[in-house]
VEXDREN-674862 format. One record per residue (C-alpha): y negated, x negated, z negated; residue in one letter. Coordinates in steps of 0.2 Angstrom, whole numbers, padded with zeros to 4 digits, always signed. Example, Ala and Ser with C-alpha at 12.3 -4.5 7.8 and 13.67 -1.06 7.14 Angstrom:
// residues 2
+0022-0062-0039A+0005-0068-0036S
This chain:
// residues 337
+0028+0266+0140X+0014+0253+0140X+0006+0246+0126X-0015+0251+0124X-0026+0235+0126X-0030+0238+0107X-0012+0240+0101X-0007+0223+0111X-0022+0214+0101X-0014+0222+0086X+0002+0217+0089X-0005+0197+0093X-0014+0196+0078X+0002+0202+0068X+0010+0188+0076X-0003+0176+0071X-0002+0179+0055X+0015+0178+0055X+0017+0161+0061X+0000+0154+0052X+0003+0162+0035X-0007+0161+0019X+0002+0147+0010X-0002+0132+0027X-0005+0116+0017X-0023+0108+0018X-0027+0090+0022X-0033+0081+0008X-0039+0069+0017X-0046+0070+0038X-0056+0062+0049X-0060+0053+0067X-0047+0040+0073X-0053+0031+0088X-0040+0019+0098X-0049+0013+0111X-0058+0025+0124X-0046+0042+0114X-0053+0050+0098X-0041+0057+0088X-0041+0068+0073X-0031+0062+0060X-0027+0069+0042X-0016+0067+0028X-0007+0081+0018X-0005+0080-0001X+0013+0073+0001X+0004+0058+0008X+0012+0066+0028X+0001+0057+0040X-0004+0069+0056X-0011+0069+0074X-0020+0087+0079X-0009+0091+0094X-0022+0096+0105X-0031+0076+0105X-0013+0069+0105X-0012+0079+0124X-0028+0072+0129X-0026+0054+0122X-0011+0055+0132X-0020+0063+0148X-0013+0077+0147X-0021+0096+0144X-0027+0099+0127X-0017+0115+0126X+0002+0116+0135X+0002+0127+0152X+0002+0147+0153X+0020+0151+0147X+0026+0134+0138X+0015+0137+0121X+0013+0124+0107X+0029+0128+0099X+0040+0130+0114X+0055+0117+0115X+0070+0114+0127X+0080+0102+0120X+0071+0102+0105X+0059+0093+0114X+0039+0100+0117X+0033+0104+0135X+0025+0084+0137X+0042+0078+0134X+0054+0090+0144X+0054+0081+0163X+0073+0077+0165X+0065+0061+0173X+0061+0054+0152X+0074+0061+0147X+0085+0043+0146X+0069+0034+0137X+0070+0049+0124X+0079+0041+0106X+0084+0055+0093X+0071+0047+0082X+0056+0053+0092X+0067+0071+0092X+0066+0071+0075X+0046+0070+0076X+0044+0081+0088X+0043+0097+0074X+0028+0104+0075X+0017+0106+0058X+0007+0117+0054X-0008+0113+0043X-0025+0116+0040X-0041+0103+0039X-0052+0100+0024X-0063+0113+0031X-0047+0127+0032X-0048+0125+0051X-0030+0131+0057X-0023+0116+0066X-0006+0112+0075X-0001+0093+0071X+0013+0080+0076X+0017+0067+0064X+0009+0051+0068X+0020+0041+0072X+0025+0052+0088X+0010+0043+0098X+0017+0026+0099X+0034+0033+0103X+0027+0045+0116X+0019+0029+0124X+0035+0021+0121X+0044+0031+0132X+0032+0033+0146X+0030+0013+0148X+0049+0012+0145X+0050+0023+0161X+0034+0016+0171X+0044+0000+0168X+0060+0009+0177X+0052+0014+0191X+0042-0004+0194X+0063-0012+0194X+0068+0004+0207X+0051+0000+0221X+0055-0018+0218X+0075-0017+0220X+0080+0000+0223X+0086+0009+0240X+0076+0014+0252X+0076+0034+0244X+0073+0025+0228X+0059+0017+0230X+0050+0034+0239X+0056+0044+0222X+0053+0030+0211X+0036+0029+0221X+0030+0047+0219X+0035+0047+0201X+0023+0032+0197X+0007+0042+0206X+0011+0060+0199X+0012+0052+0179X+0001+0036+0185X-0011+0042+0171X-0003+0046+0156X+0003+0030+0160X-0012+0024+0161X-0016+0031+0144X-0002+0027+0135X-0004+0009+0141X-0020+0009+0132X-0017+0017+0116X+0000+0004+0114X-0014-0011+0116X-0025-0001+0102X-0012+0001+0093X-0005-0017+0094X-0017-0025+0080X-0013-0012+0066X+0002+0001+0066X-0004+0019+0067X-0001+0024+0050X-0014+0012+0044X-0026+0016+0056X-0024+0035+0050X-0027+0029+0032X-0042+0021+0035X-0049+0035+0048X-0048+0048+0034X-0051+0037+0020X-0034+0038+0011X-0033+0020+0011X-0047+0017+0002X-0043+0033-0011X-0024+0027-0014X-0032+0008-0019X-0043+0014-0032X-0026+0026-0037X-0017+0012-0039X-0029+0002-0049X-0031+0016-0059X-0014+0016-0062X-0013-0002-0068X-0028+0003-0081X-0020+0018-0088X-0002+0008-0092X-0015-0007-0099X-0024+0003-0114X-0014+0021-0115X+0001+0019-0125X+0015+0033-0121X+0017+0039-0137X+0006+0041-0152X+0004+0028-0166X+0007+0033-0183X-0009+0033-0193X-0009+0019-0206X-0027+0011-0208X-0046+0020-0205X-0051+0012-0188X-0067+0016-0189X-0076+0006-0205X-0086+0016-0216X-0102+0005-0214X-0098+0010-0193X-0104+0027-0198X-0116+0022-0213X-0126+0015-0202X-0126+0028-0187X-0132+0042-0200X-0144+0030-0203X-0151+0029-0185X-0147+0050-0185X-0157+0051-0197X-0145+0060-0209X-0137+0057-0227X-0123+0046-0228X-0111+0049-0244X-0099+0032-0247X-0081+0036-0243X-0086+0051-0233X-0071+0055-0221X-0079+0075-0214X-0091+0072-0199X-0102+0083-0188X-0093+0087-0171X-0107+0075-0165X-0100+0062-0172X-0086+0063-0161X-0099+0064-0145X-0108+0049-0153X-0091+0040-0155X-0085+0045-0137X-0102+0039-0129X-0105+0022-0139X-0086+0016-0141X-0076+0025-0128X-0085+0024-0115X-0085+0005-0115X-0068+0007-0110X-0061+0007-0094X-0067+0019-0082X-0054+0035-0082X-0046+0027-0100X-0057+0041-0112X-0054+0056-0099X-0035+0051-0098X-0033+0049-0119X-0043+0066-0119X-0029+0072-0107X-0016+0067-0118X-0023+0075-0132X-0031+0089-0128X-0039+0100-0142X-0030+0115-0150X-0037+0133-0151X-0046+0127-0166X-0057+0114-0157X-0045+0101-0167X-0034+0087-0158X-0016+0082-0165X-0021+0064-0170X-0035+0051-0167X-0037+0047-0148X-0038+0026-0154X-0020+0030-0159X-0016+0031-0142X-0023+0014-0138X-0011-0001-0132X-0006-0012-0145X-0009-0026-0134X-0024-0022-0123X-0032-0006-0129X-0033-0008-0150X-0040-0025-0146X-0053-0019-0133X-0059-0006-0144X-0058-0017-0161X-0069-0031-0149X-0080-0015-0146X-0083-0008-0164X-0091-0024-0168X-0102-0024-0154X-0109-0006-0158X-0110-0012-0178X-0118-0028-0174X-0131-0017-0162X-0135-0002-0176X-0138-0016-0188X-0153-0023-0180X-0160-0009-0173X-0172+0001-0183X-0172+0018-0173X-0158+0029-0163X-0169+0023-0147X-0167+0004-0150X-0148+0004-0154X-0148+0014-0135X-0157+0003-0127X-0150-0010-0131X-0132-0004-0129X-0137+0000-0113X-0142-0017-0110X-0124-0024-0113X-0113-0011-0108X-0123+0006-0101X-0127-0002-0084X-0110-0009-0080X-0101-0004-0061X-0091+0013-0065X-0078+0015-0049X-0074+0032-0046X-0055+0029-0050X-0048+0047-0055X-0039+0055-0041X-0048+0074-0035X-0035+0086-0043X-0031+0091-0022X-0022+0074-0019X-0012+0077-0035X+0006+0081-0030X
């Protein structure tokens, strides 16, 4: 009994989302990668996996973008895809390359649904095309008479993915593919500020709370903010308005190190009640952090000393410290692993 045009559109689509699923991982990271006259496109998946879309790996490699009627992207012999299958490469072929011949499935920044190799198949494709170009050159030059008519026919039928792959290995030669992935999707540039973020973070955050055994914050520090607030200061008055924590965050914390106040708040997040478990300048490093901040209370007193109004000690803060460089050194919560 034969299957109704509609029932065999039903039964592809099952099979698509079968083999697509729901649960694909996303690039966090994609973009162009040109190598000479190819254009690939590149990405990166949250485990830091550097990928080529299948369908420019073919065409950087002259071949069709999508395999012949039949083969399909995910077809193997071997365990080899349809580019590599010719029993002619099959001696240029090293299990390493096998091993990144797997298919992955994956989809862009944008959700598009792409098929992609891992990067580092390209310069062993090229590998094993020049390998065997330079084969076939040793069999016209040395070879039987039969040998040189095969090894002839062999270099004009795969002339041009030779051609190709001769290209791309002299693109690839100044940088290894991997980094040129990185700096196509900018996954270079996001795991230096990681990293420098990184070396802050161990700098000024301690692992562990301090106990409590002084008042940080001298009491003439918030006499003479009431003051600029305009509100009534009581000596030895320890209970603040929640905007003093805003005000203190803003004019102390902020000072810090770019990603330091967002990383203690992380550490200590507030309770149901609105409350945190212990100061955030308890979580300061002995060394690097309780100094800076020390170094920065003095400022901000000095400042609200001279000034007459809320607006002067503002401006002038901002003078000294509102208009420094902030990098943008947190991570997006999608390249967290």
């Amino acid at each position: 009994m034969s299957l109704s045009t509609d029932r065999r559109k039903a039964i592809a689509k099952l099979a698509a989302e079968s083999r697509w699923g729901s649960d694909l991982p996303r690039a966090t990271h994609d973009g162009p990668l040109q190598i000479g006259d190819a254009v690939l496109v590149a990405a990166v998946l949250g485990n830091g996996k550097r990928l080529l879309s299948q369908g420019t790996v073919l065409q950087a490699i002259g071949r069709s973008r999508t395999p012949k009627a039949g083969t399909g992207g995910f077809t193997t012999v071997d365990e080899l895809p349809f580019f590599l299958q010719a029993e002619v490469l099959k001696p240029f072929i090293s299990e390493e390359l096998i091993m990144s011949t797997t298919p992955i499935l994956f989809r862009l920044k944008n959700g598009q649904r792409t098929v992609g190799y891992d990067a580092m198949l390209l310069p062993m494709i090229c590998e094993v095309y020049l390998k065997f170009r330079d084969h076939l050159n040793k069999q016209i030059a040395h070879g039987s008479i039969a040998e040189q008519n095969a090894a002839d026919g062999y270099m004009k039928r795969y002339k041009h993915i030779i051609e190709a792959c001769d290209r791309l290995t002299r693109g690839l030669a100044r940088r290894g593919i991997l980094a040129l992935v990185d700096d196509a999707t900018g996954y270079r540039d996001d795991q230096m500020r990681q990293e420098i973020y990184d070396r802050i973070i161990k700098a000024y955050v301690a692992p562990s709370l301090a106990p409590w055994v002084i008042q940080k914050f001298p009491h003439e520090f918030f006499r003479q903010a009431y003051r600029l607030l305009g509100w009534k200061y009581e000596p030895g008055q320890t209970k603040h308005s929640p905007y003093m924590g805003k005000f203190i965050n803003k004019f102390v914390f902020e000072a810090l190190p770019p990603g330091v106040l967002e990383e203690l708040k992380a550490r200590l997040p507030k309770n149901e009640h609105g409350h945190r478990r212990g100061h955030l300048w308890r979580l300061l490093t002995v060394d690097t952090g309780i100094p800076h901040l020390d170094r920065q209370l003095t400022a901000d007193l000095t400042l609200m000393q001279i000034a007459d109004t809320k607006q002067q000690f503002e401006e002038n803060w901002d003078k000294l410290f509102g208009k420094q460089q902030r990098l943008p050194l947190m991570m997006p919560k999608e390249l967290e692993t």
